[in-house]
N, C-alpha and C positions, 0 to 999 in steps of 0.2 A: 780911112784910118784903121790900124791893126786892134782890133779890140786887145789883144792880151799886151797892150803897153799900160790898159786902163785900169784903176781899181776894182779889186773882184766884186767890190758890191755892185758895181756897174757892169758888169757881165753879161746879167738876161734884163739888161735893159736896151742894147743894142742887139739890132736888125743884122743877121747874118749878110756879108758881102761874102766874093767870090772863096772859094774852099781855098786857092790857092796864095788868099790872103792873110788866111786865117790858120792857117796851118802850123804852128811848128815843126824843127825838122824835128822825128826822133834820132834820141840816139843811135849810133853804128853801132853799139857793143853785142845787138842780138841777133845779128845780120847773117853771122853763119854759125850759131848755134842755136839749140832747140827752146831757150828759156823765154821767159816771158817778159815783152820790153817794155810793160807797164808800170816795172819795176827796177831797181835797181840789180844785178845781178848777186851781191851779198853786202851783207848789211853791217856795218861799221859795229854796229851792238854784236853782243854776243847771245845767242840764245838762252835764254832763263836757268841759272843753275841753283835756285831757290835760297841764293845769298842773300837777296834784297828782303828775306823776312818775311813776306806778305803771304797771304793765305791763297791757296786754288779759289777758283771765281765757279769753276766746273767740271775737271779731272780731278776724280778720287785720289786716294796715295797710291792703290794699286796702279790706278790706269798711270799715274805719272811714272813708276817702278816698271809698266811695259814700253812707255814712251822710251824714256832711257834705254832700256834692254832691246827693242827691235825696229825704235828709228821709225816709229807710227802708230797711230791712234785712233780708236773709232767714238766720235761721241756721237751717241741716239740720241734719234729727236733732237736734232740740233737746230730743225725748219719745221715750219707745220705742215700737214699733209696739204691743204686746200693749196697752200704757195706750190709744191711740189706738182700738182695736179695739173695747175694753170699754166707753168712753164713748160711740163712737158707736154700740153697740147700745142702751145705755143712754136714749139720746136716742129712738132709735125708740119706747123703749117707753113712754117716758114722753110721748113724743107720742101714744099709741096707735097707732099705726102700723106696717104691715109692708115691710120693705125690698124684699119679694120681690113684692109687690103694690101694682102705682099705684093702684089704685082707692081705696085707705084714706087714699090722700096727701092732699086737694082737700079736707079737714075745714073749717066754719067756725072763727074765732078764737074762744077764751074767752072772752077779755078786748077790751075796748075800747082799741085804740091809739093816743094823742093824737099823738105823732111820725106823721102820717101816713103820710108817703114807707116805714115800714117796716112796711105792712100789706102783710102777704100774704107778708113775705121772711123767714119761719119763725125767728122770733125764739125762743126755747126759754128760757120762765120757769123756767129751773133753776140755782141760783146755789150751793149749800152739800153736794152729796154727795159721799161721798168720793174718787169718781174726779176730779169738779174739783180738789179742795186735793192729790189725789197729783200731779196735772200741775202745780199752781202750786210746789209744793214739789222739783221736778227740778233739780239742783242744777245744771243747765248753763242752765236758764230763768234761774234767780237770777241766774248768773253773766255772763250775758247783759243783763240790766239794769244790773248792777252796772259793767260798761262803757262802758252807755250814761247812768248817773247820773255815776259816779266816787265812791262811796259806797254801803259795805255794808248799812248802816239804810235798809231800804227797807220797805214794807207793800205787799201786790199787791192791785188790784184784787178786789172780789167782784162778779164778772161771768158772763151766762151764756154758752147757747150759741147754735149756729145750725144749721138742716137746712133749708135752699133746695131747694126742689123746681121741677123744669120749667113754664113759664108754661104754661096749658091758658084756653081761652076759660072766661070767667066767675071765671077764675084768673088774672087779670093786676096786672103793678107796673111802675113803670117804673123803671130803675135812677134814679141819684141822684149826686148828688156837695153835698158840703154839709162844714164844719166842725162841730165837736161842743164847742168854746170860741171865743167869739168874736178872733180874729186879730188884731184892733187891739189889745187888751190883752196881746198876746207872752206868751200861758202858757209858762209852764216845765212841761209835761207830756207826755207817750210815751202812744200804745195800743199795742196788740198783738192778733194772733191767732193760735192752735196748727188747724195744717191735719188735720184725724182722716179724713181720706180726699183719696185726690191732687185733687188741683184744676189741671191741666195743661189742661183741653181749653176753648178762645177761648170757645166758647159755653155751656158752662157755670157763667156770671156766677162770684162771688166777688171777690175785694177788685178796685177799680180806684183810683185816686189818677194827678194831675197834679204831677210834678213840677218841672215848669215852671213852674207858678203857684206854687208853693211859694217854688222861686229867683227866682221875679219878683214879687212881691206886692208890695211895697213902689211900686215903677213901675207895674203895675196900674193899683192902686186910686186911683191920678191920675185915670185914664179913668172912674172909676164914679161913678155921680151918688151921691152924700152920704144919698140915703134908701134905698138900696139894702137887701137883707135882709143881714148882716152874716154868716149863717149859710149861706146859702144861692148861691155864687157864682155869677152870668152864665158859662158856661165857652166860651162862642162861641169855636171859632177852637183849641182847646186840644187834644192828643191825652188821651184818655182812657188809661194804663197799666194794663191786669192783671196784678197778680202773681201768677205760675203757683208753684204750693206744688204739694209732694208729701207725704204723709201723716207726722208727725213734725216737720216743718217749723213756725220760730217767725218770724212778721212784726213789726218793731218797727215804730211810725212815728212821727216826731215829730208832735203833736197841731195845728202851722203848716203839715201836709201836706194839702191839697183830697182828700178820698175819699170812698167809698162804696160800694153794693153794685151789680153788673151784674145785667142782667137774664139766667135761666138760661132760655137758647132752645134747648138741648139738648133730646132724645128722652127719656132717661132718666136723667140724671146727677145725681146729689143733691151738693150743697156743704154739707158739715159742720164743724164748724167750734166751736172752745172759742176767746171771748173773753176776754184775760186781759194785765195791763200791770203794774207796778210805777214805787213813786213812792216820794221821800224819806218814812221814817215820821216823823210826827208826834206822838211819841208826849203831848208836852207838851197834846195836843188832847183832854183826857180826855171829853166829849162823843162824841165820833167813836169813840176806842177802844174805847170801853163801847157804842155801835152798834155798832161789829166783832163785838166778842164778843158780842156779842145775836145776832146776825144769825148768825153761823155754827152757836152753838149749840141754836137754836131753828128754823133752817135761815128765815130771815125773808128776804124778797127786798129788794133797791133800792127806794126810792118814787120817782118822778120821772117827767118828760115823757115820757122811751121807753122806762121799764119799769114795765108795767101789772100785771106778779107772775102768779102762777098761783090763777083761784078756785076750784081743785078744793083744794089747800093740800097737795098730794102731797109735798112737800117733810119737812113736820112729819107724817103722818099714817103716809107709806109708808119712810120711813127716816129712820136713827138719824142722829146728828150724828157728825162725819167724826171720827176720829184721826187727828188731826198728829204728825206729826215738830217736832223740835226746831226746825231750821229753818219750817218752816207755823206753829207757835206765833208765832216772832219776825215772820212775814210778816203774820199776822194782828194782832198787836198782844199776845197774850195774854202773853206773855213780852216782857218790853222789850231791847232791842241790849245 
């Protein structure tokens, strides 16, 4: 019997049968693009343009006056340090790796990664344990999307992580800048990322984005020839921004912001890093929901262009499926708003 024909409260009341029973298909729509298929790729709502009257829950007027102005935002202390601590030892081990030893860093990849540009920049196929859904479920994270939607029904992201290590000969990437939904289509969508160790120092890469190109796109793309890559911008001329995070720290950005990853030319500095966004739920999308809930409870990764999953399958093998909060339930889909 297919469990997700059954009532959700009956859910983890049945005994897992074969994976390829239980499985929904995902969607094809992120099959050859970079975005994340946990979600919808834009969201029928419109992003919060502070008509609906209600008050910030957690961005000041300034921080909403930068939000508007450069298409991203930093709120501290968005996570508690001990959550930040635990997931990023967590990552180490799940990398096989010692923090205290370069020499274990420089592994080859598992998996084969079709998003080329992020080979080699420590992508971390771990998407359902329960240190992730404790960070997704921090009710100042919520409340921080919730600002930036204008709308409490949301569903977050199922995303992983990251542990960028210093480029070493035979070990190299080059940073990047690129869109992750194509900009001529004006998604209605946010990413985000929780900083699990400070990220303050210029050379050890982590987030960069052009917010210039962001506020000028439109005027732009007059100058770009018509077969241009639509994903991929010419940024000639552009200054490149790093935003400097310190550990606890939540980056939102609107999904029309030019970003990507710097290259880490640091000595020793790892960028860690938990992947994680929120978006209007959908919960009318029963295809997708019954993915959610697959996927968390059987710990199943994203399928898509830039996540190629883990084939060791440590996810199902080495730990149990997370306990949510009331809230993580309604985030996940499993409980409807």
């Amino acid at each position: 019997m297919v469990i997700f024909n059954q009532p959700i409260n009956n859910i983890m009341d049945k005994k897992p049968t074969s994976m390829a029973a239980i499985t929904p298909t995902m969607t094809p729509q992120h099959k050859e693009i970079p975005g994340n298929p946990s979600v919808a790729k834009s969201s029928t709502l419109k992003l919060n343009d502070r008509s609906n009257g209600k008050s910030l829950r957690v961005l000041s007027e300034d921080d909403w006056k930068f939000w508007i102005a450069e298409g991203y935002i930093v709120v501290k202390n968005a996570v508690p340090k001990e959550n930040c601590d635990r997931l990023a030892n967590l990552l180490w081990e799940f990398e096989e790796k010692d923090p205290n030893d370069p020499s274990t860093w420089y592994a080859p990849p598992r998996a084969t990664m079709e998003m080329k540009e992020l080979v080699n920049t420590g992508m971390v196929e771990i998407y359902n344990h329960q240190f992730l859904w404790d960070n997704r479920s921090v009710k100042r994270v919520y409340d921080a999307f919730v600002d930036i939607w204008g709308t409490e029904k949301l569903w977050c992201t199922i995303d992983r992580a990251n542990l960028n290590i210093p480029i070493r000969p035979g070990f190299e990437y080059k940073g990047f800048i690129h869109w992750d939904y194509d900009p001529e289509t004006k998604p209605q969508n946010v990413q985000g990322v929780i900083a699990l160790a400070d990220q303050m120092d210029e050379s050890m890469g982590g987030f960069q984005c052009i917010p210039e190109l962001y506020r000028n796109y439109d005027t732009w793309k007059l100058t770009q020839p018509t077969d241009r890559d639509y994903f991929k911008p010419d940024v000639s001329g552009f200054e490149k921004v790093k935003v400097k995070l310190e550990a606890g720290d939540l980056l939102i950005f609107n999904s029309l912001q030019p970003h990507g990853i710097r290259p880490n030319n640091s000595k020793d500095k790892v960028r860690i890093a938990q992947y994680l966004s929120m978006m209007p739920a959908e919960e009318e999308n029963e295809t997708l929901r019954q993915w959610r809930i697959n996927s968390w409870q059987h710990r199943i990764a994203p399928e898509g262009y830039a996540f190629p999953g883990d084939p060791r399958k440590w996810e199902q093998t080495k730990y149990k499926t997370a306990e949510l909060t009331v809230l993580g339930k309604k985030l996940l889909g499993l409980e409807k708003w």
